[in-house]
N, C-alpha and C positions, 0 to 999 in steps of 0.2 A: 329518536335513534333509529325507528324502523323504516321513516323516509328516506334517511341519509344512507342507510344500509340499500336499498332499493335505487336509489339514485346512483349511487357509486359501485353499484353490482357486486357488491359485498354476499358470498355467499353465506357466511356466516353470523349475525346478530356479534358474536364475540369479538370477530374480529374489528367491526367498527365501533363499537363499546369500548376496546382495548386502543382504540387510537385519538377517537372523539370525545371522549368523555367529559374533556374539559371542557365542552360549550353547552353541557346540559347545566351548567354549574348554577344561574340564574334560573332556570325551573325549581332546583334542590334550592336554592333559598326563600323561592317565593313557597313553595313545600312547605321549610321551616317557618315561614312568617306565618299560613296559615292554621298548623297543625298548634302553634302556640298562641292563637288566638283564641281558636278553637277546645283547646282543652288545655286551659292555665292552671299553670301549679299552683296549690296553694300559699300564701301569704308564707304563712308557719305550720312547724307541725304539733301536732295536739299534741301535749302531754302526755297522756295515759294512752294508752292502746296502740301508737306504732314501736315498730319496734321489738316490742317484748311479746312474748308468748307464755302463758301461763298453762303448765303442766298440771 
């Protein structure tokens, strides 16, 4: 975004955010393919201990 911002003399970061943002869309999923590779949810969840709190 700060290329595109600098190339098209965008004074503002918002303003080419608020225009462009649809072509960042392939970064945010290779993101999303990383960040759940990277830290996978568990299978299931245990029984005892989420969830509840005991007073």
């Amino acid at each position: 975004m700060k290329q595109i911002q600098e190339w098209l003399g965008h004074s503002d970061i918002s303003t080419t955010a608020n225009i462009y943002a649809h072509l960042d869309s392939a970064s945010k999923n290779v993101s999303a393919e990383t960040m759940e590779q990277a830290l996978p949810l568990p299978a299931s969840t245990p029984a005892a201990g989420w969830g509840t709190m005991s007073l």
